[in-house]
Backbone as a chain_set.jsonl record, in Angstrom:
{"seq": "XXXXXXXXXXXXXXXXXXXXXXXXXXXXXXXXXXXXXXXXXXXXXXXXXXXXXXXXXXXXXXXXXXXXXXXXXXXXXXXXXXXXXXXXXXXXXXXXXXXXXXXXXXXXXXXXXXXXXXXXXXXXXXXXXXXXXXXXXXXXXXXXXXXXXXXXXXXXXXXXXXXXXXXXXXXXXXXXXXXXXXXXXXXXXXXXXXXXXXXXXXXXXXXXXX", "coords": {"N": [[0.851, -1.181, 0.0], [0.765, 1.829, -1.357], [2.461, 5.299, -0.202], [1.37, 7.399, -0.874], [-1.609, 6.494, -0.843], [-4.233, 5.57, -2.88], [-6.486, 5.27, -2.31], [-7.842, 7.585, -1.182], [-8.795, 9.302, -2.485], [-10.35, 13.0, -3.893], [-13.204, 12.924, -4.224], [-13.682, 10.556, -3.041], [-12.78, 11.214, -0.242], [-13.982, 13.189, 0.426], [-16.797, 12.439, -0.116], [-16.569, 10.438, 2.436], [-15.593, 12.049, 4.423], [-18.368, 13.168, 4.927], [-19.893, 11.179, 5.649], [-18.914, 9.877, 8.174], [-18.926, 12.193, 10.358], [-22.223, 11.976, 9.854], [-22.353, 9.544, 11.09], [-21.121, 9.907, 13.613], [-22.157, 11.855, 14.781], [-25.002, 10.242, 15.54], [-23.493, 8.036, 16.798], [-22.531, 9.287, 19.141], [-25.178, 10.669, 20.481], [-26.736, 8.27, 20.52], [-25.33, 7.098, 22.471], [-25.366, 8.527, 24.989], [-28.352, 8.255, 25.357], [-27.865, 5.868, 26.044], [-26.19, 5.2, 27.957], [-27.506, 6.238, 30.209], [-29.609, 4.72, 30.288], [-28.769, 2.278, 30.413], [-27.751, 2.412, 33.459], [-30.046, 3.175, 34.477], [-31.508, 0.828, 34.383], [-29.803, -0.938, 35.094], [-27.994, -2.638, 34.139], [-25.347, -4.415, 32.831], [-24.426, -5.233, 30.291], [-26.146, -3.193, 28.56], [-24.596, -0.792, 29.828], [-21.733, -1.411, 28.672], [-22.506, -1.411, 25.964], [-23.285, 1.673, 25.833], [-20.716, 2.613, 26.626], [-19.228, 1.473, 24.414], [-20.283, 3.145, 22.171], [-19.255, 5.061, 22.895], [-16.642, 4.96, 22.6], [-16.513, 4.661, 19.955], [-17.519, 7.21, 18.85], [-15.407, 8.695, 19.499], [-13.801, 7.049, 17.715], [-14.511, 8.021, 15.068], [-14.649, 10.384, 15.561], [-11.593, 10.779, 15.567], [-10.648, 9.746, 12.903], [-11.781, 11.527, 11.17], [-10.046, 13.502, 11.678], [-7.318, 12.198, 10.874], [-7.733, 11.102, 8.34], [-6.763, 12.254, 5.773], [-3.929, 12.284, 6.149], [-0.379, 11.426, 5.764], [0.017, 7.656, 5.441], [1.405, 6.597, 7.777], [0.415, 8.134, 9.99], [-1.833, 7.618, 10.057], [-1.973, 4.731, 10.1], [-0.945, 4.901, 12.694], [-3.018, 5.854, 14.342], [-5.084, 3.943, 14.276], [-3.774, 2.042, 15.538], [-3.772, 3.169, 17.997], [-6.513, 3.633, 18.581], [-7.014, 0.746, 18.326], [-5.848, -0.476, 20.838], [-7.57, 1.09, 22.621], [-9.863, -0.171, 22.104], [-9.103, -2.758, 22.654], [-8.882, -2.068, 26.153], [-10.927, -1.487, 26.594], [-12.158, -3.845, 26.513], [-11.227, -5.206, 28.412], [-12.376, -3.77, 30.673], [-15.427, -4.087, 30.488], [-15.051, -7.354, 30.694], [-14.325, -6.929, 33.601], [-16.544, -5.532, 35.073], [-18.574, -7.382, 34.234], [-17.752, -9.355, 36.019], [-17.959, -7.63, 38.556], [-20.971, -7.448, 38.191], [-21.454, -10.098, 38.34], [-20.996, -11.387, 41.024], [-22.435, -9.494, 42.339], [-25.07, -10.14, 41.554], [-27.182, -8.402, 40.365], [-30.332, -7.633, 39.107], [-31.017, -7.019, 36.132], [-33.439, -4.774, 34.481], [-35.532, -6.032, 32.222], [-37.256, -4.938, 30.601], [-36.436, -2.514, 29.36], [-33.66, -3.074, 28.446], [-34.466, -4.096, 26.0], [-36.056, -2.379, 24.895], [-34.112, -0.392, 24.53], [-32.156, -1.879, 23.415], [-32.827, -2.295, 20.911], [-33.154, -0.319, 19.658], [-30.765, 1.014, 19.637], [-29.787, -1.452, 17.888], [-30.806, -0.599, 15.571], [-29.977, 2.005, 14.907], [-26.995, 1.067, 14.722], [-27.401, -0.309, 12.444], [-27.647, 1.278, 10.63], [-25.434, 2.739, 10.651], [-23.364, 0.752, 9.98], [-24.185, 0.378, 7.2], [-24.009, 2.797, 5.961], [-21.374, 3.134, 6.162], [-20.208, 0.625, 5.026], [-19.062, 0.955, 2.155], [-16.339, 1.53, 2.129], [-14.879, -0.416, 3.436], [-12.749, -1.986, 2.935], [-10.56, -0.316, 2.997], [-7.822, 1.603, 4.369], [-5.851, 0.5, 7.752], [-6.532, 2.091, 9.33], [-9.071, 2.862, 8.299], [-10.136, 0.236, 8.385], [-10.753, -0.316, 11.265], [-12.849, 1.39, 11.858], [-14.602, 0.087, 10.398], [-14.896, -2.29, 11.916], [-15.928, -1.352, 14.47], [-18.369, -0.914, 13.998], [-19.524, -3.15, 12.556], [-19.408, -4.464, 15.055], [-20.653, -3.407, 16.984], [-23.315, -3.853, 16.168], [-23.661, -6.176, 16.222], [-23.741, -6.766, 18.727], [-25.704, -5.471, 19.646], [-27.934, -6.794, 19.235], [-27.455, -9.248, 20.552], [-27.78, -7.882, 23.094], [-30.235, -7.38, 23.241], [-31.256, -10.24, 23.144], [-30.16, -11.157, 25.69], [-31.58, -9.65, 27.384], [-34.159, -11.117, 26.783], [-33.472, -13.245, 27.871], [-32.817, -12.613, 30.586], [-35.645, -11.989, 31.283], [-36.433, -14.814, 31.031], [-35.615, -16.104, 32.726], [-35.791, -15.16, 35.091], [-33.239, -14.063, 35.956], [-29.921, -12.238, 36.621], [-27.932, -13.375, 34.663], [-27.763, -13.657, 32.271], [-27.248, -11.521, 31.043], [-24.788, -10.837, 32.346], [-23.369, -12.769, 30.48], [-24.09, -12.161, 28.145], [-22.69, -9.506, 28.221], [-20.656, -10.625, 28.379], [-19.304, -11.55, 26.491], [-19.481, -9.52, 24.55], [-17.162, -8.153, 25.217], [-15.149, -10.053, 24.261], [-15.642, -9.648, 21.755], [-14.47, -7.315, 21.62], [-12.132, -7.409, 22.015], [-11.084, -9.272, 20.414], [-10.863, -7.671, 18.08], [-9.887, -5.524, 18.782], [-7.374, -6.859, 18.647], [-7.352, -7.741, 15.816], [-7.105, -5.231, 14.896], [-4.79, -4.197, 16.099], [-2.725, -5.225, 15.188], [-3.19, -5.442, 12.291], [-2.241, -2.742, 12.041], [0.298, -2.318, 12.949], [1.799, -3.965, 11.217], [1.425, -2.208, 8.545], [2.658, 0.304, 9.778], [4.926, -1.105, 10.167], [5.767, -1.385, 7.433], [6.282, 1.095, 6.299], [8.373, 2.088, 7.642], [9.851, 0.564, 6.62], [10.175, 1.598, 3.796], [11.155, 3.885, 4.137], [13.958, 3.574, 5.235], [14.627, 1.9, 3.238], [15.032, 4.147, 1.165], [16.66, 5.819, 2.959], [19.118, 4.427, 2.361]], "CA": [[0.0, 0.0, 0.0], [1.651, 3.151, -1.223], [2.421, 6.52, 0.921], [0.169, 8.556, -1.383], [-2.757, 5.718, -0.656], [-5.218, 5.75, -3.607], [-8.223, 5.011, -1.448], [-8.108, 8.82, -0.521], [-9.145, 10.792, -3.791], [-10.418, 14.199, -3.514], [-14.668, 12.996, -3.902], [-14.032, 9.578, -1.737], [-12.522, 11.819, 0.711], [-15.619, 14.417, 0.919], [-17.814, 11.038, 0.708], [-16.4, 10.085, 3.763], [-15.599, 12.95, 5.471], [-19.88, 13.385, 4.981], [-20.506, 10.129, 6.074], [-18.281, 9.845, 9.349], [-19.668, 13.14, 10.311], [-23.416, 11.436, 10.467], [-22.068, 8.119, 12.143], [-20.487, 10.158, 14.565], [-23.513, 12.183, 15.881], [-25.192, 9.399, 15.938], [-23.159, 7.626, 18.217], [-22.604, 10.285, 20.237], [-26.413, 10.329, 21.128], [-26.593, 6.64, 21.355], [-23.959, 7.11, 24.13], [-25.913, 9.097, 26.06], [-29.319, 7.415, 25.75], [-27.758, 3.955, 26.428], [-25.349, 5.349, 29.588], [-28.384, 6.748, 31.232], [-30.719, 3.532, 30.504], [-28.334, 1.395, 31.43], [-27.648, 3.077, 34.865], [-31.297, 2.962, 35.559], [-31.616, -0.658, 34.316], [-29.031, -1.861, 36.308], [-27.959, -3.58, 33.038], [-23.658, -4.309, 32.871], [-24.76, -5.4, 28.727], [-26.804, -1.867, 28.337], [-23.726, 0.249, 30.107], [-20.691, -1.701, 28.154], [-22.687, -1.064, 25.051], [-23.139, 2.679, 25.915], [-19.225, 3.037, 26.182], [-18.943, 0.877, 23.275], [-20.799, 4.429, 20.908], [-18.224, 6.174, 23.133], [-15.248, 4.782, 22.019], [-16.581, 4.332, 18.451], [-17.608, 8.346, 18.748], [-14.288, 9.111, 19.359], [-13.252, 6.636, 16.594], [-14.614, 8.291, 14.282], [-13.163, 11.673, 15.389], [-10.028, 10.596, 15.126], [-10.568, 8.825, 11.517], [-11.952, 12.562, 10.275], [-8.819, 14.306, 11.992], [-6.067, 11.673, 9.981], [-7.969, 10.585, 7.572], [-5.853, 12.559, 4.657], [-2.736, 12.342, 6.587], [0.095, 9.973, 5.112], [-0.198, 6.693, 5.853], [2.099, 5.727, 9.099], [-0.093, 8.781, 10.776], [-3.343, 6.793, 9.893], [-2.058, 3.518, 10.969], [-0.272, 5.287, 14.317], [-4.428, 6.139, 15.161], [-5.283, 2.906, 14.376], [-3.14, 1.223, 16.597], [-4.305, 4.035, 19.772], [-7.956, 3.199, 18.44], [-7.134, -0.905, 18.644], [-5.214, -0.562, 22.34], [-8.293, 1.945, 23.296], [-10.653, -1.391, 21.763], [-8.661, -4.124, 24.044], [-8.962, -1.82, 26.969], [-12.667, -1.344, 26.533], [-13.234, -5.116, 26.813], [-11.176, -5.584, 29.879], [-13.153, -3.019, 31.397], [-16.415, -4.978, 30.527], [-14.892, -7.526, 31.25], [-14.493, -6.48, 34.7], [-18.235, -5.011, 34.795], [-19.774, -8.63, 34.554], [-17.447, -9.913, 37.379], [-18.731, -7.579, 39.314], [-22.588, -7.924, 38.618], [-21.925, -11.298, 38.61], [-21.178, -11.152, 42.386], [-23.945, -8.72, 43.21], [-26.249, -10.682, 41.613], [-28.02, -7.858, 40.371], [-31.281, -8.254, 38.452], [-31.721, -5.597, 35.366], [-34.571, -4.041, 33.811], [-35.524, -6.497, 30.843], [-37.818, -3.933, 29.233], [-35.435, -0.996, 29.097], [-32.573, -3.49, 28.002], [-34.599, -4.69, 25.158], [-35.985, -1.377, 23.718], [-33.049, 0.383, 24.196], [-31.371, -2.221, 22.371], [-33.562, -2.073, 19.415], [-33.202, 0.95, 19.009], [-29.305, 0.907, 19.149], [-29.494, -1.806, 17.065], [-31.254, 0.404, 14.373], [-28.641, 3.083, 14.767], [-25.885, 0.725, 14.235], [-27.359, -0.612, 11.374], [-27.777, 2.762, 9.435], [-23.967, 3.297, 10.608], [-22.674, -0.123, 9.215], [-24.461, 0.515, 5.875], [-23.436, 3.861, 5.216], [-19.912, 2.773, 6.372], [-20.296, -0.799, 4.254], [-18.14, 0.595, 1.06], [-14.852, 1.768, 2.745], [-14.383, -1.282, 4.332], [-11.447, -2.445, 2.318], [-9.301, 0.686, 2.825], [-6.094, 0.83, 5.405], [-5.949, -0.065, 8.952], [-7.904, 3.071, 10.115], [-10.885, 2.798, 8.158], [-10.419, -1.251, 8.985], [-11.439, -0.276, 12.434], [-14.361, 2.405, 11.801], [-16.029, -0.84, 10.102], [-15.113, -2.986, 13.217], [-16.5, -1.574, 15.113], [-19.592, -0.71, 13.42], [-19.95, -4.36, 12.778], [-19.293, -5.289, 16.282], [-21.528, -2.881, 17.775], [-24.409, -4.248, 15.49], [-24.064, -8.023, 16.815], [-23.732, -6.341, 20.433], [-27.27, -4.776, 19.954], [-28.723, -8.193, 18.846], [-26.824, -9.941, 21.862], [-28.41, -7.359, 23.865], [-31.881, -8.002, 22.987], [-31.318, -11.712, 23.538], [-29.589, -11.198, 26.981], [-33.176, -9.549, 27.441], [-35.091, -12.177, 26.868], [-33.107, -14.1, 28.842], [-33.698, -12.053, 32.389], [-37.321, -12.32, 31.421], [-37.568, -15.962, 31.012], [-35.054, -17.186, 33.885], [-35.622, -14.2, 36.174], [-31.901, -13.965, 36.878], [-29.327, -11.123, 35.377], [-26.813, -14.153, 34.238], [-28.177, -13.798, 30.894], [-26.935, -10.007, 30.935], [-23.786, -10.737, 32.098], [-22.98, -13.728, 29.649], [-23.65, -10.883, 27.039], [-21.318, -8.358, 28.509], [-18.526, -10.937, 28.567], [-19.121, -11.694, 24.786], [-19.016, -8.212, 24.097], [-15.596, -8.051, 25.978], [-14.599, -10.769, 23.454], [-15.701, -9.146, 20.447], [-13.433, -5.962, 21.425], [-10.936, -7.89, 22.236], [-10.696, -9.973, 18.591], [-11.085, -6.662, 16.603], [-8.574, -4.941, 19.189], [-5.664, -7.623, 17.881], [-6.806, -7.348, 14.601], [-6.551, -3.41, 14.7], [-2.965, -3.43, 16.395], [-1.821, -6.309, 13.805], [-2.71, -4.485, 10.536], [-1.552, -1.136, 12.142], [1.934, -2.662, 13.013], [2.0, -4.04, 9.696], [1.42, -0.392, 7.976], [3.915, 1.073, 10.437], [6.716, -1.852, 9.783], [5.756, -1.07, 5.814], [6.115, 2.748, 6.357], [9.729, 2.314, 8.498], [11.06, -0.42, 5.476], [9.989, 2.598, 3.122], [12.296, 4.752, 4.623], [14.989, 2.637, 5.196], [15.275, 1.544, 1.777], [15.145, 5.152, 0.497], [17.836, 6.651, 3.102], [19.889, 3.454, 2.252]], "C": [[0.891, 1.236, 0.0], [1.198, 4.442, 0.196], [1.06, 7.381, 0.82], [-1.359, 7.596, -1.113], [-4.102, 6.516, -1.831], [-6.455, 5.827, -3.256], [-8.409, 6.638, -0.938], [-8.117, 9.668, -1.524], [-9.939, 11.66, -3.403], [-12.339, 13.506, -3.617], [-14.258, 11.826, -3.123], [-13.916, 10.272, -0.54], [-13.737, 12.764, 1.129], [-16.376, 13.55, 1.213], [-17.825, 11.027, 1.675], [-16.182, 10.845, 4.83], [-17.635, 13.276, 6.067], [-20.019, 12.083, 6.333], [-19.75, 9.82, 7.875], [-18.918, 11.073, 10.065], [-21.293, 12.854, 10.831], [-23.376, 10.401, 11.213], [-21.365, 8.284, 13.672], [-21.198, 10.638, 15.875], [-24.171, 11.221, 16.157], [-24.69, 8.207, 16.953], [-22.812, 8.328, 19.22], [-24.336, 10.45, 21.13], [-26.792, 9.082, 21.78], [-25.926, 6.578, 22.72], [-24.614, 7.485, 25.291], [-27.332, 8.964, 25.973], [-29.367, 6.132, 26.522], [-26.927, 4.247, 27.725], [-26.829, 5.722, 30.536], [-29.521, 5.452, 31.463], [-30.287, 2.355, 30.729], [-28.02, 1.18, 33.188], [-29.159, 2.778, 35.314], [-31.696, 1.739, 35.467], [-30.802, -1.549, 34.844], [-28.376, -2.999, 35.148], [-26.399, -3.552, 32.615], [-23.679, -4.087, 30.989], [-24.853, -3.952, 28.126], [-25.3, -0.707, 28.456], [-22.322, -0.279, 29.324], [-21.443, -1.085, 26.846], [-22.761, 0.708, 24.475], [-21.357, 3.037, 25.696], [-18.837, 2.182, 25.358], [-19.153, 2.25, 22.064], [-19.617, 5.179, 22.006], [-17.33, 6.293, 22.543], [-15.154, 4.836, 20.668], [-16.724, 5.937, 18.432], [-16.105, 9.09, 18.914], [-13.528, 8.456, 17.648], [-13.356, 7.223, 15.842], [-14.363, 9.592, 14.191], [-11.983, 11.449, 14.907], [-10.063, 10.351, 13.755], [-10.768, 10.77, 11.001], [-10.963, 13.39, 10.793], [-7.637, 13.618, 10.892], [-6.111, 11.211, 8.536], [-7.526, 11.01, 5.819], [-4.354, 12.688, 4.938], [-2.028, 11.099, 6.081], [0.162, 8.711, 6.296], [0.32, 6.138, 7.154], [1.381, 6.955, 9.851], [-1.422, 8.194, 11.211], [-3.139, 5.654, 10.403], [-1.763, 3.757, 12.484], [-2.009, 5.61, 14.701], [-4.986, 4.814, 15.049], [-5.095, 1.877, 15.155], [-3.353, 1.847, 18.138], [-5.397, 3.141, 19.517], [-7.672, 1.388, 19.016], [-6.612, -0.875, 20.212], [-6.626, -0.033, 22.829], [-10.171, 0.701, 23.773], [-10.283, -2.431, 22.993], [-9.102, -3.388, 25.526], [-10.4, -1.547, 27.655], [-13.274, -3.132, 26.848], [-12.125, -5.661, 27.981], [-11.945, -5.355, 30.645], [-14.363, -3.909, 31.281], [-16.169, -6.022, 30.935], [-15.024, -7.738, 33.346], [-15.779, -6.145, 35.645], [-18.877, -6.106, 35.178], [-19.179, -9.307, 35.591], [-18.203, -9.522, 38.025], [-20.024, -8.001, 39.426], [-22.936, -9.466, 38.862], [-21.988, -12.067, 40.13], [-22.088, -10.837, 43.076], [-24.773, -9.364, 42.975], [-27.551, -9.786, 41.102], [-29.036, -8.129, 39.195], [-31.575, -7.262, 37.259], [-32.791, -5.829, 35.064], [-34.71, -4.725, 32.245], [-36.083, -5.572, 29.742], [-36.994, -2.813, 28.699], [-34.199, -1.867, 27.922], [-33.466, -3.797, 26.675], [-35.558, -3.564, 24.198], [-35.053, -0.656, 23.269], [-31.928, -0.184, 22.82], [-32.115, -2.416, 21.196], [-33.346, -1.138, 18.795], [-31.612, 1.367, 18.934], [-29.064, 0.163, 18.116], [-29.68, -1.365, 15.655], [-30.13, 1.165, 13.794], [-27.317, 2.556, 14.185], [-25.858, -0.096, 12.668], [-27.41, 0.503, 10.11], [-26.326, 2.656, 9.119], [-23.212, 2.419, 9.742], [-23.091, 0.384, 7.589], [-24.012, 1.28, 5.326], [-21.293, 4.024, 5.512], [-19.177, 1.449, 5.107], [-18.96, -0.612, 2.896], [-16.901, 1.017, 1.311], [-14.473, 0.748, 3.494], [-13.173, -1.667, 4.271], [-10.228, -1.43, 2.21], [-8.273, 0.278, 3.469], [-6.943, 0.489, 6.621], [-6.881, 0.638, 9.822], [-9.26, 2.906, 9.53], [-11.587, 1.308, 8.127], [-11.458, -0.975, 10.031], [-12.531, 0.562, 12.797], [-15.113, 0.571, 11.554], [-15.967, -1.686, 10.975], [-16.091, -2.554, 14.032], [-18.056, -1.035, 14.858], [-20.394, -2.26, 13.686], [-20.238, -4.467, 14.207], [-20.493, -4.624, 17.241], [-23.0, -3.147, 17.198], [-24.88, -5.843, 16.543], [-24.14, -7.659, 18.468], [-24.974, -6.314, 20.816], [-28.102, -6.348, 20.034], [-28.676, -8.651, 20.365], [-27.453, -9.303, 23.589], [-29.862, -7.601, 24.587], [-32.191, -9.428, 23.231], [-30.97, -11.589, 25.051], [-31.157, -10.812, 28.038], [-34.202, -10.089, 27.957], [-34.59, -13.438, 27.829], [-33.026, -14.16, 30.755], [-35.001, -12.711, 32.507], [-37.663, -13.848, 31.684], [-36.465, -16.737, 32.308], [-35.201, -16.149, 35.244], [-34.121, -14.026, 37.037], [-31.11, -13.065, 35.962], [-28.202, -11.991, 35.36], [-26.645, -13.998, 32.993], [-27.363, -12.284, 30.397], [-25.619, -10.112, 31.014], [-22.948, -11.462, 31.102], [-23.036, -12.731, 28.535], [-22.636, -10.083, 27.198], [-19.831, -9.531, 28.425], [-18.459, -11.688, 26.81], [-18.49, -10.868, 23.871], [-17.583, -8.022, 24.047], [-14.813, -8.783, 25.033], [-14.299, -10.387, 22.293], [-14.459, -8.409, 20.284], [-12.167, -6.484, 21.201], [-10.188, -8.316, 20.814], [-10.304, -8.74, 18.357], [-10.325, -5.69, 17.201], [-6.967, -5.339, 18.253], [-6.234, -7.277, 16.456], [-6.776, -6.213, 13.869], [-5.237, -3.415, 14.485], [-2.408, -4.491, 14.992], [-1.739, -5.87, 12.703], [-2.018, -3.261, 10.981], [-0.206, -1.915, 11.875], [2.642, -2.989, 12.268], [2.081, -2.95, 8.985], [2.714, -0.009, 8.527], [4.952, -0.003, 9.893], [6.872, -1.52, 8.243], [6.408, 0.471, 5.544], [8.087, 2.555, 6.64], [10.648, 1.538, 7.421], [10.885, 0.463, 4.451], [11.188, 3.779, 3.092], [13.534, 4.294, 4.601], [15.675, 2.709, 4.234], [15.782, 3.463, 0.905], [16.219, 6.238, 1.203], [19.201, 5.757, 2.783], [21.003, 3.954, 1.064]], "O": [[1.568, 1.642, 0.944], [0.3, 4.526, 1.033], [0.211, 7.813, 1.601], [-2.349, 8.313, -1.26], [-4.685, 7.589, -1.676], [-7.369, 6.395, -3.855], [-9.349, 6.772, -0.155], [-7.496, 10.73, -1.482], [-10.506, 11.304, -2.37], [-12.811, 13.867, -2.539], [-14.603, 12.147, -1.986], [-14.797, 10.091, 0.301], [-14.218, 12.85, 2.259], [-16.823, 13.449, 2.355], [-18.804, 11.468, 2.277], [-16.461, 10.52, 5.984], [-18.031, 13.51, 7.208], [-20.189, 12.194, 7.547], [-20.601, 9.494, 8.704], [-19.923, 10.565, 10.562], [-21.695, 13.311, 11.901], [-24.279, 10.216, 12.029], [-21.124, 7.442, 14.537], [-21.144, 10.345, 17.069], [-24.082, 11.043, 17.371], [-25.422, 7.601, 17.734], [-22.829, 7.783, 20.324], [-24.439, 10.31, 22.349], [-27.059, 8.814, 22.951], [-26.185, 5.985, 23.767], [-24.501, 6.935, 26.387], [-27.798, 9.804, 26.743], [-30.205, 5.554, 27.213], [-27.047, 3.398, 28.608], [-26.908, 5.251, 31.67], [-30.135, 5.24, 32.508], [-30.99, 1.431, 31.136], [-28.057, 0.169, 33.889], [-29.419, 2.214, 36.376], [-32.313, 1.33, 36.451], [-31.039, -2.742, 35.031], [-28.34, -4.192, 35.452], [-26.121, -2.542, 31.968], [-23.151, -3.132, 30.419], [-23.983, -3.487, 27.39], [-24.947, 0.021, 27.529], [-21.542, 0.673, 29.331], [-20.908, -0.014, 26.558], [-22.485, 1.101, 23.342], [-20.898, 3.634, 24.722], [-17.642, 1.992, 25.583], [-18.315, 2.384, 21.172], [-19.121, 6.147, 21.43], [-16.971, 7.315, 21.957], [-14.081, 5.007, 20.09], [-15.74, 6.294, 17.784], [-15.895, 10.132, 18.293], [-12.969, 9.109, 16.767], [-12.249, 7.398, 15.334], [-13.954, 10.115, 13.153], [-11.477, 11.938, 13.897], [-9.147, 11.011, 13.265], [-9.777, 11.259, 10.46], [-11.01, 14.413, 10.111], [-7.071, 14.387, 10.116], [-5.184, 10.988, 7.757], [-7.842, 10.323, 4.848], [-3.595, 13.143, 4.082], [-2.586, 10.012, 5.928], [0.298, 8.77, 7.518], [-0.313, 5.206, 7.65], [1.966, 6.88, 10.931], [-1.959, 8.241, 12.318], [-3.981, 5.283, 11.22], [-2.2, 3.027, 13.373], [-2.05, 5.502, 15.926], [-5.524, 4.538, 16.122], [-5.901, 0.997, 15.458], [-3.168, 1.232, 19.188], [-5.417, 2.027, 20.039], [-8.172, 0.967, 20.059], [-7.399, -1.564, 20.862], [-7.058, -0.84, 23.652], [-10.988, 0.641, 24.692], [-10.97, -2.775, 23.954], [-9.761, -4.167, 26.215], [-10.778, -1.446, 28.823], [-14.375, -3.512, 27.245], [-12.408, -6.78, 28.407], [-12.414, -6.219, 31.386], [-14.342, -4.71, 32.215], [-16.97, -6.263, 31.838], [-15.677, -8.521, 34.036], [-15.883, -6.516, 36.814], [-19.622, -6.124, 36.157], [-19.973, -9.972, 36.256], [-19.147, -10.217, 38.399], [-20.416, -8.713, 40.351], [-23.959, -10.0, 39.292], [-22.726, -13.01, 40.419], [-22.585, -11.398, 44.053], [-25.579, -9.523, 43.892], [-28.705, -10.174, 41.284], [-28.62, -8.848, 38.287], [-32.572, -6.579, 37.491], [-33.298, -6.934, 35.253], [-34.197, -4.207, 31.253], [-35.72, -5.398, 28.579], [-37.069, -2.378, 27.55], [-33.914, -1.404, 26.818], [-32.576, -3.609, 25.846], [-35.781, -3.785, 23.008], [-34.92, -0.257, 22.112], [-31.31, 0.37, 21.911], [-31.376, -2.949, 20.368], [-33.321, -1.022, 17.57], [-31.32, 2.141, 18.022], [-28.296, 0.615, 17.267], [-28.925, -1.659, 14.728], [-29.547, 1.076, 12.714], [-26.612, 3.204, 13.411], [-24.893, -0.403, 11.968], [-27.205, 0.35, 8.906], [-25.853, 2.533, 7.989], [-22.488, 2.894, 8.867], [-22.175, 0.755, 6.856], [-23.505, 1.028, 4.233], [-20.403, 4.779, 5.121], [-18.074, 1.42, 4.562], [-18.151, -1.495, 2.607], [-16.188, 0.751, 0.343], [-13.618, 1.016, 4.338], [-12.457, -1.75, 5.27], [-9.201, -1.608, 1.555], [-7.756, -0.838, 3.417], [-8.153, 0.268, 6.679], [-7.675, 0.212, 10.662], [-10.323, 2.83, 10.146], [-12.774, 1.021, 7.971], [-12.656, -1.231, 9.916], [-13.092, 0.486, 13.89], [-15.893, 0.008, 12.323], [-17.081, -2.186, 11.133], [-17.053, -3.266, 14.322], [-18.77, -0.806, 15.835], [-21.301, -2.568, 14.459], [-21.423, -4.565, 14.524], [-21.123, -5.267, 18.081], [-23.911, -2.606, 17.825], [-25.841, -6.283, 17.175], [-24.648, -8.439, 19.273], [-25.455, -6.817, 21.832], [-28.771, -6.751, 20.986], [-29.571, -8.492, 21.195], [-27.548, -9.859, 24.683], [-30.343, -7.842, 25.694], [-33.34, -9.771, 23.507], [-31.858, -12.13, 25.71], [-31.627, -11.422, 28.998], [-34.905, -9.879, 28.946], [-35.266, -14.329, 28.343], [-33.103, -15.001, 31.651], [-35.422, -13.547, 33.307], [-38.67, -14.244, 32.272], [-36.672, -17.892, 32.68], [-34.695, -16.461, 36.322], [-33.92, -13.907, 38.245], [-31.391, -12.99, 34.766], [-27.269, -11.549, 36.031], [-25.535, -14.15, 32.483], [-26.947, -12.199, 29.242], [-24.971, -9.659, 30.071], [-21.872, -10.951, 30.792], [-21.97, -12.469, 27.979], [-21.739, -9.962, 26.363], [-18.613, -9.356, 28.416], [-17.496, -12.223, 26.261], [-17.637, -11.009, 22.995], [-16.926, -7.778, 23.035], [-13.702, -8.293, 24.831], [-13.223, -10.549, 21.716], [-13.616, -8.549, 19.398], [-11.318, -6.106, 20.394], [-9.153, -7.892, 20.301], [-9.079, -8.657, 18.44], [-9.924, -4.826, 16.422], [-6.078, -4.732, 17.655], [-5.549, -6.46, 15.841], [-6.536, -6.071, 12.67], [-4.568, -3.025, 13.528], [-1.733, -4.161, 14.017], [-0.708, -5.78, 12.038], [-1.184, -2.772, 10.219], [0.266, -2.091, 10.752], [3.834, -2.686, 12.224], [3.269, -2.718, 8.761], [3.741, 0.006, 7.849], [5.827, 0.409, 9.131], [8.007, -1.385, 7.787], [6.982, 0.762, 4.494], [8.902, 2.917, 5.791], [11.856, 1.742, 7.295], [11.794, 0.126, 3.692], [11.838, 4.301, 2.187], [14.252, 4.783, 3.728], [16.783, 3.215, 4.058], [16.784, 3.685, 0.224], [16.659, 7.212, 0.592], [20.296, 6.301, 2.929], [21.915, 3.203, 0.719]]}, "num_chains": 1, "name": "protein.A"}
């Protein structure tokens, strides 16, 4: 993949600058519908998924800050973004230990409109994200986590149904530690293509002060 990266011509670039732009507000709202209805639902699933549109709302800052910058600047955000991914599903992680201790019971109805209605949101975002998928390492991880936050919502809505029909919040946390999984995958395979880019970028140089 050259320096000048072809995937960044002067209308894809406006495309996408558009389109990141609407995927961004949009998770930015999501964020703060799903932090507040998870908090009152008592729901670990609901509140990982809320800082799931966080981290992706930042993602996609960052992507419209580098996103014409040469290439070892774009993979160097890529590789924050993938560390920022792993650290997000420790944290969840962490989350369902606890509730799994407390024992606490969420709010099936809240968890299962809210996630409908995230899942909506993330399906607009994947779609209008869907044809940049194949670019570099940064706009790899916009469609990660688009994807990932799609199958989250689903997983949500099942975790749901699963309070309701066993009356226990196990079902909630078994989601949140899926989630934690997801990030985790699509963390490594952030930092792995970045590090790749960057070792491509540094043998670039090399060869040319050689």
């Amino acid at each position: 993949m050259s320096g000048s990266c072809h995937h960044h011509d002067v209308p894809t670039t406006a495309r996408l600058r558009r389109v990141l732009i609407v995927v961004l507000v949009i998770n930015a709202g999501m964020f703060a519908v799903e932090i507040f209805a998870g908090l009152a639902a008592k729901s670990v699933s609901l509140q990982a998924d809320a800082l799931d549109f966080l981290g992706d709302a930042a993602t996609y800052a960052i992507t419209l800050f580098v996103m014409t910058m040469p290439i070892r600047w774009r993979a160097g955000a890529a590789l924050l973004k993938g560390v920022s991914m792993g650290l997000f599903g420790i944290f969840v992680i962490a989350a369902a230990i606890w509730q799994a201790i407390n024992g606490t019971l969420p709010g099936f109805e809240v968890m299962g409109t809210i996630g409908f209605a995230a899942l909506a949101a993330n399906v607009v975002c994947a779609l209008m994200l869907l044809g940049f998928r194949e670019g570099d390492s940064n706009m790899r991880s916009v469609w990660l986590c688009s994807r990932n936050d799609a199958i989250g919502n689903v997983a949500v809505m099942i975790a749901a149904a699963g309070v309701f029909a066993t009356d226990t919040g196990w079902p909630d946390v078994i989601v949140a530690a899926i989630m934690a999984a997801l990030a985790l995958t699509a963390s490594w395979q952030v930092v792995r293509h970045a590090l790749e880019e960057l070792r491509g970028t540094q043998t670039v140089v090399a060869s040319r002060g050689a």
